[in-house]
C-alpha positions as CSV (number, residue, x, y, z in Angstrom):
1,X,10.3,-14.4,-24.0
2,X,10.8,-13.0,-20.6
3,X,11.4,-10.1,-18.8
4,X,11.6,-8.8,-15.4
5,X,9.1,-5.9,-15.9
6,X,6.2,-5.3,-18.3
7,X,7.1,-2.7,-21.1
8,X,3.7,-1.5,-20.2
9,X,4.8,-0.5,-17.1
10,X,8.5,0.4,-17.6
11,X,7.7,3.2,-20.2
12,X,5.5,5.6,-17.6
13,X,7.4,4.7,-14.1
14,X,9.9,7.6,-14.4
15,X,7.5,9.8,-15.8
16,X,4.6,9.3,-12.9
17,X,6.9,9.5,-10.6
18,X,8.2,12.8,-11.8
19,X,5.4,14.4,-12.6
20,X,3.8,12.8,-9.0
21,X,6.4,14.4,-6.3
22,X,7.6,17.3,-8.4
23,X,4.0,18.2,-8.2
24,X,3.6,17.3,-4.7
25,X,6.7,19.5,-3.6
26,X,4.9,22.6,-5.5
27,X,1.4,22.2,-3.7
28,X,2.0,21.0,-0.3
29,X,1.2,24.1,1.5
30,X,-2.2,24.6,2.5
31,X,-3.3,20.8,2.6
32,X,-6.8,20.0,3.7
33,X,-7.2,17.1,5.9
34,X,-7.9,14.0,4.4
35,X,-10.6,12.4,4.6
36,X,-10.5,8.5,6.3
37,X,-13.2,5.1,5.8
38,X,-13.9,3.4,9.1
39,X,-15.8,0.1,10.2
40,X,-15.7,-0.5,6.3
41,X,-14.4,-4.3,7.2
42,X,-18.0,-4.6,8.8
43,X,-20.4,-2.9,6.0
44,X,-23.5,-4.8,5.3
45,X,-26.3,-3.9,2.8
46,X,-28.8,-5.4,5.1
47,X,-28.9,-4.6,9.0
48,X,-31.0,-8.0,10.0
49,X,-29.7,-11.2,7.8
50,X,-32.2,-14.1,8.3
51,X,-29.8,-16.8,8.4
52,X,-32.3,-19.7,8.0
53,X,-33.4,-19.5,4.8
54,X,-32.6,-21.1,1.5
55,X,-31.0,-18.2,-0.3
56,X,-30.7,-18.5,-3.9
57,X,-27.0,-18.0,-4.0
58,X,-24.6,-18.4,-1.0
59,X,-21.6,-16.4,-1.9
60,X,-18.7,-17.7,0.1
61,X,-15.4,-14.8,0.2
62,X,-16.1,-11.2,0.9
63,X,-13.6,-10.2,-2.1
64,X,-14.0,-8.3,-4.9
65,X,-15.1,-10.8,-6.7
66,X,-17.5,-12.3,-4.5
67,X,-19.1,-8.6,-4.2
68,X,-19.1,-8.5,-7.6
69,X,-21.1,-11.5,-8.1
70,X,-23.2,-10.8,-5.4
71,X,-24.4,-7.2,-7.1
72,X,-25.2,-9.2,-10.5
73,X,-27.4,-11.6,-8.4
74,X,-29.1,-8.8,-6.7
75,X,-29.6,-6.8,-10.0
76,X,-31.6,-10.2,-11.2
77,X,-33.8,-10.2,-8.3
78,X,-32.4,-13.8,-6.8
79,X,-31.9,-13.8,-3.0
80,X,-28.0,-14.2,-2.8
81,X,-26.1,-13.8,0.9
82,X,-22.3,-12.9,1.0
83,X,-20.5,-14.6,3.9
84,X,-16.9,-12.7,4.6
85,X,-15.3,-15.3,6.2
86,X,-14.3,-14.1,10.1
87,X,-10.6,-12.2,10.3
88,X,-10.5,-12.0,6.1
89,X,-10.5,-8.3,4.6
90,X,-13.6,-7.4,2.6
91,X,-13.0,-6.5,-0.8
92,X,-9.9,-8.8,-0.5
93,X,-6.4,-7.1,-2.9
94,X,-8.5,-4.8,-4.5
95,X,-9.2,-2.4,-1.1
96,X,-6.0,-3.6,0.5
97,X,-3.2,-2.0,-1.3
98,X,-3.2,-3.5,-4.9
99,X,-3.7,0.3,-6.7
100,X,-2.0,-0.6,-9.4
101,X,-4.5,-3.0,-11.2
102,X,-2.5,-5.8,-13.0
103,X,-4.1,-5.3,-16.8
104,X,-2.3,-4.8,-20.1
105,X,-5.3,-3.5,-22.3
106,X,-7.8,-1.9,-20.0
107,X,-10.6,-3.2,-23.3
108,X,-10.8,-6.1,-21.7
109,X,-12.9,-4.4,-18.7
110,X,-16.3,-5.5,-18.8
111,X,-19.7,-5.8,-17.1
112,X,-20.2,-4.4,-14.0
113,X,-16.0,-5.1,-13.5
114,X,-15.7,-1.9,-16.1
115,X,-18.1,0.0,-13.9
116,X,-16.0,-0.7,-10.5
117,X,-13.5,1.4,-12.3
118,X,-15.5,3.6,-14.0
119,X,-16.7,4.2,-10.5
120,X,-13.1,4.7,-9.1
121,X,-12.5,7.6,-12.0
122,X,-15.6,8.8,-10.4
123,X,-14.5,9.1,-7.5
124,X,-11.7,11.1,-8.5
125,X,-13.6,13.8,-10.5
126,X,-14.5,14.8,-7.0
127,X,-12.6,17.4,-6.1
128,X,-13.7,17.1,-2.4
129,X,-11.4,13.4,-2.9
130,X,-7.9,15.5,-3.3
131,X,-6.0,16.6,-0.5
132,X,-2.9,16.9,-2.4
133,X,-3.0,18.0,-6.0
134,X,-5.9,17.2,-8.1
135,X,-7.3,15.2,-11.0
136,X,-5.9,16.8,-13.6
137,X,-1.9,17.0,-11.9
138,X,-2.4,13.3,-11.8
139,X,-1.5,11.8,-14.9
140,X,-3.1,8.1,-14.6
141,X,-6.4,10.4,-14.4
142,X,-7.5,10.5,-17.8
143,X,-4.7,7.8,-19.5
144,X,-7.3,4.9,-19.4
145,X,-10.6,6.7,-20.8
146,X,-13.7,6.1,-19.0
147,X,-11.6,4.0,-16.4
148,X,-9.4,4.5,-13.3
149,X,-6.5,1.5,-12.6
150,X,-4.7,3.5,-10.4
151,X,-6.1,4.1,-7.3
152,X,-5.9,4.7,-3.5
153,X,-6.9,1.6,-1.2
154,X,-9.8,3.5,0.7
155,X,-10.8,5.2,-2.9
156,X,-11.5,1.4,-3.5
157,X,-13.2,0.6,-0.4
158,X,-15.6,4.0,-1.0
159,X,-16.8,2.4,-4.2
160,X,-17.3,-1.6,-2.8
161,X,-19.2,0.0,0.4
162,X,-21.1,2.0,-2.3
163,X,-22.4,-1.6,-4.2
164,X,-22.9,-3.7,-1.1
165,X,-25.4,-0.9,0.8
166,X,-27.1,0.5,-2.8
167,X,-27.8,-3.3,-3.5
168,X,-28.8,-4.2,0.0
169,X,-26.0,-7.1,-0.1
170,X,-26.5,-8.9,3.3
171,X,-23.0,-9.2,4.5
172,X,-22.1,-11.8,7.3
173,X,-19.0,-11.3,9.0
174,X,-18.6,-12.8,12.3
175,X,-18.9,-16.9,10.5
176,X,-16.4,-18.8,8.5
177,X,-17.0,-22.9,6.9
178,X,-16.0,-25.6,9.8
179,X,-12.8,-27.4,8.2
180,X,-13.7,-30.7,9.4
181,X,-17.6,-31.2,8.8
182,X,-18.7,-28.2,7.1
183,X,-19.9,-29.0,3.5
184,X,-23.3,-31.2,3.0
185,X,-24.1,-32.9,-0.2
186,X,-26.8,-34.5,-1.4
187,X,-26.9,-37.7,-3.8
188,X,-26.9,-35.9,-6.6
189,X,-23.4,-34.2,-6.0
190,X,-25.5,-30.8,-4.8
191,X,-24.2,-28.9,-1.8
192,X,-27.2,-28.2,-0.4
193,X,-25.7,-26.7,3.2
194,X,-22.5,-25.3,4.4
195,X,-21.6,-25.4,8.1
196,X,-19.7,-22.6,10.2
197,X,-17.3,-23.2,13.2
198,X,-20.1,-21.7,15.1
199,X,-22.3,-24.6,14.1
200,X,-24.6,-22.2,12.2
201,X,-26.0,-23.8,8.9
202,X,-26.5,-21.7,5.9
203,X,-28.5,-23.5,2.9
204,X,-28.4,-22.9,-0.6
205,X,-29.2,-23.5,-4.2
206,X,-25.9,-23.0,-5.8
207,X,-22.7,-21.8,-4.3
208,X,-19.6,-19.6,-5.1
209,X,-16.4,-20.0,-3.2
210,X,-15.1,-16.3,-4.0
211,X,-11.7,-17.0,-1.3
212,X,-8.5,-16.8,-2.2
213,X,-7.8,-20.1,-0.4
214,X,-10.9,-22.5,-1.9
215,X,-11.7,-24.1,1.0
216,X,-15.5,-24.4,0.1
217,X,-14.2,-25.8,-3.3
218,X,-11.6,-28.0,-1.4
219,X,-14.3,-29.5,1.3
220,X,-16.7,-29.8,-1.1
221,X,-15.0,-32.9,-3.1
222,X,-13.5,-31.5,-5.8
223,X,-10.1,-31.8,-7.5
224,X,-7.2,-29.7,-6.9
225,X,-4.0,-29.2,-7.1
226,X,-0.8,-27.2,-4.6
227,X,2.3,-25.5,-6.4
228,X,3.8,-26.2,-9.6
229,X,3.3,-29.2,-11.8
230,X,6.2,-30.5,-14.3
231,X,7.0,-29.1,-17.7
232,X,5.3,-32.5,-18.4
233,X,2.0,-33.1,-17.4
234,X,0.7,-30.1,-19.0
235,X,3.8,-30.4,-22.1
236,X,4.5,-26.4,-21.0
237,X,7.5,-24.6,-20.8
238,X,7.8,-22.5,-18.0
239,X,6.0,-24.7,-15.3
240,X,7.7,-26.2,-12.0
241,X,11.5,-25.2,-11.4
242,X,12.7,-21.8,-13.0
243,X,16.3,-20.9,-11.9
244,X,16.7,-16.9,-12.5
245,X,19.3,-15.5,-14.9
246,X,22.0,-13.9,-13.4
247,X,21.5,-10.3,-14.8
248,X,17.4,-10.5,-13.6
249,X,16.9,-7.6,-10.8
250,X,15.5,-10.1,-8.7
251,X,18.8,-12.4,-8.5
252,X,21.3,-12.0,-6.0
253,X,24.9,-11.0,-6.9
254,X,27.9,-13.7,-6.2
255,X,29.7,-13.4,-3.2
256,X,26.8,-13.8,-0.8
257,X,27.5,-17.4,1.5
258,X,24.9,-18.5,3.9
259,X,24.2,-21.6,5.1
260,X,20.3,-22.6,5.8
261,X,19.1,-22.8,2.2
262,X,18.2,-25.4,-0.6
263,X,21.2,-27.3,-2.0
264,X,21.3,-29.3,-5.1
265,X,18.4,-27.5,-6.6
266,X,16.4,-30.1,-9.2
267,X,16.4,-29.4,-13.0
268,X,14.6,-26.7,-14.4
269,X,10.9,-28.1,-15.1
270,X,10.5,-30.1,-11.9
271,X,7.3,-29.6,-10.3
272,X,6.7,-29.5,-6.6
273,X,4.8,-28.1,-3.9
274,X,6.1,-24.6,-3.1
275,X,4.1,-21.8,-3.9
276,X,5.4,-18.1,-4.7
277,X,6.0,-15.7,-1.8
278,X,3.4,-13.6,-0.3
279,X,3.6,-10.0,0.8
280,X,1.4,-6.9,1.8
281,X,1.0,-4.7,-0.8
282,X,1.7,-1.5,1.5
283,X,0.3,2.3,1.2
284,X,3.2,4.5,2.0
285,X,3.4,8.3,1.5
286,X,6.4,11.0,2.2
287,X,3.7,14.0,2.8
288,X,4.7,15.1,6.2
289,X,1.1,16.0,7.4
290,X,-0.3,12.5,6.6
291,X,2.4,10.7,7.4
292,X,3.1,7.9,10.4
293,X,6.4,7.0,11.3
294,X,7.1,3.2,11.0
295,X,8.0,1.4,14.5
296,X,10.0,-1.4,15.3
297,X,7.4,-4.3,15.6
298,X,7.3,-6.5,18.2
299,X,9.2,-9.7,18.6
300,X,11.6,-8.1,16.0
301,X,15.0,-9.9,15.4
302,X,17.4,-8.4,13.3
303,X,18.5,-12.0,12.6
304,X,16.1,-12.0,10.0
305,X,17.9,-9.7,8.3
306,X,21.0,-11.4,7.9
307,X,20.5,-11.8,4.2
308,X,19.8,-8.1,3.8
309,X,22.8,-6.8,5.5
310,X,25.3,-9.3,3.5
311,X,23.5,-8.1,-0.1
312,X,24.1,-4.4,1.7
313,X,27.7,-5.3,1.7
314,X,27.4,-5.9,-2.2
315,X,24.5,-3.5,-3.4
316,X,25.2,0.4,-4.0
317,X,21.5,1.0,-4.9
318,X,18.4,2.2,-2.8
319,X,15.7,0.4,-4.3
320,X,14.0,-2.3,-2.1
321,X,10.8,-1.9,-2.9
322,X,8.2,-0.1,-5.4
323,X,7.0,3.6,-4.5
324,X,4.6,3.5,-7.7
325,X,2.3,6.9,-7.1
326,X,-1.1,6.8,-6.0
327,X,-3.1,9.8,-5.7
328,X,-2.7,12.2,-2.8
329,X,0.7,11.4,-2.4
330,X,0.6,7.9,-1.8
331,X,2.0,4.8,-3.0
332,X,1.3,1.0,-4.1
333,X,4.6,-0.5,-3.0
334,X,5.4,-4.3,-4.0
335,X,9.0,-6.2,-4.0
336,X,11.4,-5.6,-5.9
337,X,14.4,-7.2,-6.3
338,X,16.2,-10.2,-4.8
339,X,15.4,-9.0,-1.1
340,X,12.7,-6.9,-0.3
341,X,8.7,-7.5,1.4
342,X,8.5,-10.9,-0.1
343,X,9.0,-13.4,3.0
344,X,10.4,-16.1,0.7
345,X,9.7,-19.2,1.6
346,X,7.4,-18.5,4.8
347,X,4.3,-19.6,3.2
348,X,4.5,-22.8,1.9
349,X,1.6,-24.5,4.5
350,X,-0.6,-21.4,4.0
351,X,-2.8,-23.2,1.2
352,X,-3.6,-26.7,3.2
353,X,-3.3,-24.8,6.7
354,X,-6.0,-24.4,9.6
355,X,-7.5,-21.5,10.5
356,X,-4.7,-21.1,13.2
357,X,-1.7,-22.0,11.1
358,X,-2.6,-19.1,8.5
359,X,-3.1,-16.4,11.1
360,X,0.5,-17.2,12.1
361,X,1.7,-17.2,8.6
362,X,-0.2,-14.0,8.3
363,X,1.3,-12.5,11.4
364,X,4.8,-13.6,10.8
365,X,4.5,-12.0,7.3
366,X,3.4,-8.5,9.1
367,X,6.4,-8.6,11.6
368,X,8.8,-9.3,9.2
369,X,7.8,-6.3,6.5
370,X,7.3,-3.6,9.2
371,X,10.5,-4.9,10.4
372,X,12.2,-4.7,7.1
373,X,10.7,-1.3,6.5
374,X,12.3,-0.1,10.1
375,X,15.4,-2.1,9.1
376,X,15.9,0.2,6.2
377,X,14.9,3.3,7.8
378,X,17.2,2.8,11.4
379,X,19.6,-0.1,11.6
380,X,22.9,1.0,12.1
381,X,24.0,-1.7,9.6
382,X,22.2,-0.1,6.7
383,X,23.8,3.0,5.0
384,X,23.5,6.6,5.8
385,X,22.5,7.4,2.4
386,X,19.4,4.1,2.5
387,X,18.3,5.2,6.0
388,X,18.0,8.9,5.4
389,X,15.8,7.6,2.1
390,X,13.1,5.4,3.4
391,X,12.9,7.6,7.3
392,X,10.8,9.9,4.7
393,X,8.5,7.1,4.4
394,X,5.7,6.2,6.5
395,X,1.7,4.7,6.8
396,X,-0.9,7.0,6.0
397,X,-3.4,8.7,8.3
398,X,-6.3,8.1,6.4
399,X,-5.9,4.5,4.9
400,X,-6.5,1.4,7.4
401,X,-7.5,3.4,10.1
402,X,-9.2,0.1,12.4
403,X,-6.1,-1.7,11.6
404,X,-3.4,0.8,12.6
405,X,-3.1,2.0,9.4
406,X,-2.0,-1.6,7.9
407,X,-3.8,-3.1,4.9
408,X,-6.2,-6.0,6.5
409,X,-5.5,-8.4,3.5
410,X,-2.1,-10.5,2.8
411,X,-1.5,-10.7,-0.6
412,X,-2.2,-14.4,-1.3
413,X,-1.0,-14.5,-4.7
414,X,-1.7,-18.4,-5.2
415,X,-3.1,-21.6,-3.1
416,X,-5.4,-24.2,-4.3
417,X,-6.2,-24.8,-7.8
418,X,-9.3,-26.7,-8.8
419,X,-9.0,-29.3,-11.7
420,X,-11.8,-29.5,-13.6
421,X,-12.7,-31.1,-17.1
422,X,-10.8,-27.8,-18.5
423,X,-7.6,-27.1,-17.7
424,X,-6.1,-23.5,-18.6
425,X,-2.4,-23.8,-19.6
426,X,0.5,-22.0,-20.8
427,X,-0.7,-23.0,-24.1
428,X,-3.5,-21.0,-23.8
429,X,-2.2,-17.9,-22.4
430,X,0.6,-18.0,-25.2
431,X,-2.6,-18.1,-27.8
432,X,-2.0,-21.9,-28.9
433,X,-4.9,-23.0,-27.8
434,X,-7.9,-20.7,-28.0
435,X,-10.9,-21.6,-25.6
436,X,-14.4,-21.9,-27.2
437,X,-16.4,-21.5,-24.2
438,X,-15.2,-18.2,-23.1
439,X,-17.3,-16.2,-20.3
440,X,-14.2,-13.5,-19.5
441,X,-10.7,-12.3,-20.3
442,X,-7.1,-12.6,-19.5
443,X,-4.3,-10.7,-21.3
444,X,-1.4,-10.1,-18.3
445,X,1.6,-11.8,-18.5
446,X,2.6,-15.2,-17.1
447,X,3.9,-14.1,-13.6
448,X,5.8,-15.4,-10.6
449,X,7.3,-14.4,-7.7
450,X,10.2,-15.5,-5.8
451,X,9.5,-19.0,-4.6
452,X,12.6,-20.4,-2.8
453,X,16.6,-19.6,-2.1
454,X,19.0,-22.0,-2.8
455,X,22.8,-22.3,-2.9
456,X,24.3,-22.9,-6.4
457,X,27.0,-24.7,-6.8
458,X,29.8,-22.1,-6.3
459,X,28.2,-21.9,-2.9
460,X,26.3,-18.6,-3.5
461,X,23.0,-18.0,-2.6
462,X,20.4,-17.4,-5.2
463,X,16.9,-16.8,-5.6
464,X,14.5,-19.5,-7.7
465,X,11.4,-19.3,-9.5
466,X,10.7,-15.2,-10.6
467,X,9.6,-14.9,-14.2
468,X,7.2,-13.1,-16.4
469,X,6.7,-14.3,-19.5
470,X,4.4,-11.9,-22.1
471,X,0.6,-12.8,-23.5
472,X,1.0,-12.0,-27.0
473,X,-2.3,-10.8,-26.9
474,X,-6.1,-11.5,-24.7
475,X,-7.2,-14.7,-24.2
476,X,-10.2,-15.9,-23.4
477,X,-11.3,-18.0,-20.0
478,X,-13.4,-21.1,-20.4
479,X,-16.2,-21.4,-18.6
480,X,-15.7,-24.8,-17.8
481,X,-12.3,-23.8,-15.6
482,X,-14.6,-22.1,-13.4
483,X,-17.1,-25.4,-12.5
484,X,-15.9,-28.8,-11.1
485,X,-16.3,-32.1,-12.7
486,X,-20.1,-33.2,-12.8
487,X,-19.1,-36.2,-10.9
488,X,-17.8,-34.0,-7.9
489,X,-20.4,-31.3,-7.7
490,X,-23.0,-29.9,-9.5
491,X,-23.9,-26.5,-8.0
492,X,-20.4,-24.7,-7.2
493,X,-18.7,-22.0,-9.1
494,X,-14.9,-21.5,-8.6
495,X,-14.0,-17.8,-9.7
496,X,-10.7,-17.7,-8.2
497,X,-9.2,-20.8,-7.5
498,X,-9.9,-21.9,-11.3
499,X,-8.9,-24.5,-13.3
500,X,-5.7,-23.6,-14.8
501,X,-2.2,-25.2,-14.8
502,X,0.1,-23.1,-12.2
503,X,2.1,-21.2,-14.9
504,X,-1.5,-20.0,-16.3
505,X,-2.9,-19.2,-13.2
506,X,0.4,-16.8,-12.9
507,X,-1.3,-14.6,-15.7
508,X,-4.6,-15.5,-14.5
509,X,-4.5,-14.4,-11.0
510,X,-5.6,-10.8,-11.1
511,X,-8.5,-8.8,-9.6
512,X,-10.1,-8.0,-12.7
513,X,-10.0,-11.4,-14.0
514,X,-11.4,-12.6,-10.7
515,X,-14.2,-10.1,-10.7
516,X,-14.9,-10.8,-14.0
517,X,-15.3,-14.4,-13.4
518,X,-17.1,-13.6,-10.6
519,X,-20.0,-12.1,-12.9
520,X,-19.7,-14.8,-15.0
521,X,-20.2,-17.0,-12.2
522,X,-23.5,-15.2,-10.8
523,X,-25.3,-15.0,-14.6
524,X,-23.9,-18.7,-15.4
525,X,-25.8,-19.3,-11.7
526,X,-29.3,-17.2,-12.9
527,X,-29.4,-19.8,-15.8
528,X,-28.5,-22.6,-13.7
529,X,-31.7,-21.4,-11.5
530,X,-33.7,-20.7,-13.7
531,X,-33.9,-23.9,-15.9
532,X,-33.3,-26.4,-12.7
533,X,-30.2,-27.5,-14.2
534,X,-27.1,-27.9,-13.0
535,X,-24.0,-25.5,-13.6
536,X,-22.2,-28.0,-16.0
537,X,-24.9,-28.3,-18.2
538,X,-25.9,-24.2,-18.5
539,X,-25.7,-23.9,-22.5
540,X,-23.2,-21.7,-23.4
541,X,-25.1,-19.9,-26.0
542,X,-27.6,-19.2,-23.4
543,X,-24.3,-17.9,-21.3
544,X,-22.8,-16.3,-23.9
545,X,-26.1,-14.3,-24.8
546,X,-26.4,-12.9,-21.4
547,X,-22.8,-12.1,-21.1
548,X,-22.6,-10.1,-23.9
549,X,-25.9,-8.3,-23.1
550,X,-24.3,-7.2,-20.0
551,X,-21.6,-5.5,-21.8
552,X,-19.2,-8.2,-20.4
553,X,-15.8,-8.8,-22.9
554,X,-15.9,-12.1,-24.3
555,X,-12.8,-11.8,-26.7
């Protein structure tokens, strides 16, 4: 079955957001200033990081999951160093704007993942952390128990900074892998050093590539795959091309003829390369006292709006993006609908790119959503009624603040996907197939983005490849998605860029399930360690033992 929101969600949107600016409109005299995180892109737990040793672990990706592994192996006492690769965002989605954590049954928060969020309710039962309203005027406060989803970006980057200096994390910033030369194996299919562009070598024991992109996985020899496989190779459903029903919020209307897109669009089921679209999931507020206007960005061109004004022509909404309430009068705004901060399309060589290609991809994505936001807010093309709406919206004071109040990270929803001796497919996230090796948990829905326009064949433009199709229920991850073939290498850990068909990696590729497997990752690497073995042959009892001990959900 699929929808175009989760029930899950749908049910408490008009509520929140009720409750969240009626309340703000009643309290927002006598605000005290906020409070702002800076340098928190260069935190460390350790000042002096000896880069010439053999470090137990070499955790490569300053994300969340990367930190989070890296706590677990400083908890055990094994010498672990975290590299954030040079221009990435530490703590990756989770302290750039994603608020809203993508989870169906918060029971499936384990491990030191449940803590993070334990920590972010935390957080909030300090009174000292409102500047606007408090704890109890907020209603996601006390919905999830012990645990806080919803949350403000810097309220997450408080709470990372908090693990990384408590457990002495070293944290190196200024290096990231050399793309050509930078992985070195032994003969035993061991990394056993990874180089940086700088020419610095780092050795290890075992590794993690904790990246968004897998480019320690990818160099490294192993397997992996780019975009969407057919319907076939995996016998799945809802792989490779998915044309979007006409009455989804995310299609266009008919009516709207441009030239410059897709024709003859190939059946339904055809795999290719494209990937869904990226955006920047932005923190926005309307409180006048914390509030930055948005400016035109440079090298603006309202030709990029083309699409926008034509839809304009057709569409008698305001709704182009989400304004889901954080606290302190803030948001976590994603797309919505068939035109909005999704740059559809722009991304497709993100994945396989060089450094230099994905800064541009990265840049490019930044102009054209500031410039989408002022679009709304002051083109003369746009409706009175749309630009008096979003001119109330602006960047916070206090979030971003070394990045001119921008998040740091680009939401990188997909790129490489390792192929291991387990593949996760739609027949496991459906509940058909029911993974015996399980280290974490999965449970939200199948989910995809925009990835392409096309023109149908009444000439109209349309939008290809959104869908979300429900988990009946929690799933569980195998551990063998999260380690290469034997035969490739024998001391890596992939906690992101997993094993899984693209379809389950659409329901796979959330922040708690990437912390979570981060965990999994860093105990799976003690074992590994600590009997001299290698990480495919770690016994899962042994895995399963520890995992469970650590309060980590298994099913």
């Amino acid at each position: 079955m699929s929808t175009d929101i989760p029930f899950f969600k749908l049910r408490f949107v008009p509520f929140l957001i009720v409750c969240f600016f009626s309340f703000y409109s009643c309290c927002k005299d006598d605000i005290p200033e906020p409070k702002a995180i800076s340098k928190f892109d260069t935190t460390s737990g350790l000042k002096d990081i000896d880069v010439k040793k053999q470090y137990d672990v070499v955790v490569y990706g300053g994300t969340a999951a990367g930190i989070i592994a890296a706590v677990e192996l400083s908890k055990s006492r094994k010498s672990v160093l975290l590299i954030k690769p040079l221009n990435t965002a530490l703590g990756g989605m989770t302290a750039n704007g994603l608020g809203i954590t993508d989870v169906v049954n918060t029971n499936i928060l384990g491990g030191l993942t449940r803590d993070f969020y334990k920590s972010i309710k935390e957080y909030y039962s300090n009174s000292q952390n409102w500047f606007i309203g408090n704890a109890a005027n907020y209603a996601r406060y006390s919905y999830d128990g012990d645990v806080m989803i919803w949350f403000e970006p810097k309220a997450a980057q408080y709470v990372l900074r908090d693990l990384i200096v408590k457990n002495a994390i070293p944290v190196l910033h200024t290096e990231r892998l050399d793309l050509q030369n930078g992985v070195t194996k032994n003969s035993l299919n061991a990394i056993t050093a990874i180089k940086m562009e700088s020419g610095l070598i780092i050795q290890g024991k075992i590794f993690i590539d904790a990246t968004y992109e897998g480019d320690l996985m990818a160099k490294s020899g192993v397997s992996y795959a780019v975009g969407r496989e057919s319907n076939s190779q995996y016998n799945e459903q809802t792989n490779g091309v998915q044309r979007i029903y006409a009455t989804s919020r995310n299609q266009f209307p008919n009516g709207i003829k441009r030239l410059g897109y897709l024709m003859n669009l190939p059946p339904n089921g055809t795999g290719d390369k494209k990937i869904q679209a990226f955006c920047f999931r932005m923190c926005l507020t309307n409180a006048p006292e914390n509030r930055i206007k948005i400016e035109k960005p440079a090298g603006y061109d309202e030709n990029d709006y083309d699409l926008l004004f034509e839809y304009l022509k057709l569409y008698n909404g305001n709704t182009f993006f989400d304004l889901m309430p954080l606290p302190n009068s803030k948001t976590d705004s994603n797309n919505f609908g068939p035109i909005s901060t999704n740059y559809v399309g722009k991304n497709y060589n993100y994945p396989e790119g060089n450094y230099s290609e994905r800064e541009m991809i990265i840049a490019d994505h930044k102009r054209y959503q500031i410039g989408f936001l002022w679009t709304l807010a002051n083109h003369p093309k746009v409706p009175e009624r749309i630009r008096d709406f979003y001119k109330e919206w602006g960047l916070p004071k206090d979030e971003f603040i070394d990045n001119g109040n921008w998040p740091n990270q680009l939401y990188i929803r997909e790129a490489r996907r390792m192929i291991s001796e387990y593949v996760i497919t739609e027949k496991n996230c459906s509940g058909k197939i029911i993974a015996d090796q399980g280290v974490a948990m999965g449970d939200y829905p199948m989910d995809s983005h925009i990835v392409q326009r096309y023109i149908d064949q009444n000439g109209n433009v349309k939008n290809e490849g959104q869908f979300m199709a429900r988990t009946p229920k929690p799933y569980p991850i195998d551990y063998r998605a999260i380690v290469p073939k034997q035969t490739e290498c024998t001391n890596l850990f992939v906690p992101i860029c997993l094993s899984a068909s693209r379809i389950a990696y659409s329901s796979l590729r959330m922040e708690p399930v990437y912390m979570s497997l981060g965990q999994a990752s860093a105990v799976a690497a003690i074992l590994a360690l600590n009997n001299n073995i290698t990480v495919q042959n770690v016994p899962y009892e042994n895995l399963r033992n520890s995992l469970l001990e650590k309060k980590v959900v298994l099913q």
